[in-house]
N, C-alpha and C positions, 0 to 999 in steps of 0.2 A: 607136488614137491615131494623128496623124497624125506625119509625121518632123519633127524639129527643122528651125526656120527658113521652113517651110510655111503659107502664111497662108489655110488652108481655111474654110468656111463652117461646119465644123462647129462650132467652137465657139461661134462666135455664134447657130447655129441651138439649139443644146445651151441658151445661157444664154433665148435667145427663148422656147424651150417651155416651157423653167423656169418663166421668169415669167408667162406663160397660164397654165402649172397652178396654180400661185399666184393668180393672178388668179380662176381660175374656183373653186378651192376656197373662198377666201372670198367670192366672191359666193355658191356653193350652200351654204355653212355660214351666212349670212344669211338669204337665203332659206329655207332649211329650219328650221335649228334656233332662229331669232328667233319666231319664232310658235307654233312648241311650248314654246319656254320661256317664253312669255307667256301660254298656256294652263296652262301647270302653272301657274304667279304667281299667273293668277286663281282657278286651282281650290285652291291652297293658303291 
């Protein structure tokens, strides 16, 4: 962590990635599992 009162890049970079990986989890959990669950749907 960085020292109190330091205004480094880290934690904005830390909250950026964050939210890409959030971002890209729900796009690849759309992409992926919408279409298999629409295949189970119809074969059910």
């Amino acid at each position: 962590m960085s020292a109190p009162g330091t205004h480094g890049p880290d934690k904005a970079g830390l909250a950026i990635a964050a939210g890409l990986a959030v971002l890209a989890g729900v796009i690849f959990w759309q992409t992926r599992a919408m279409p298999v669950a629409a295949q189970y749907a119809r074969v059910g």
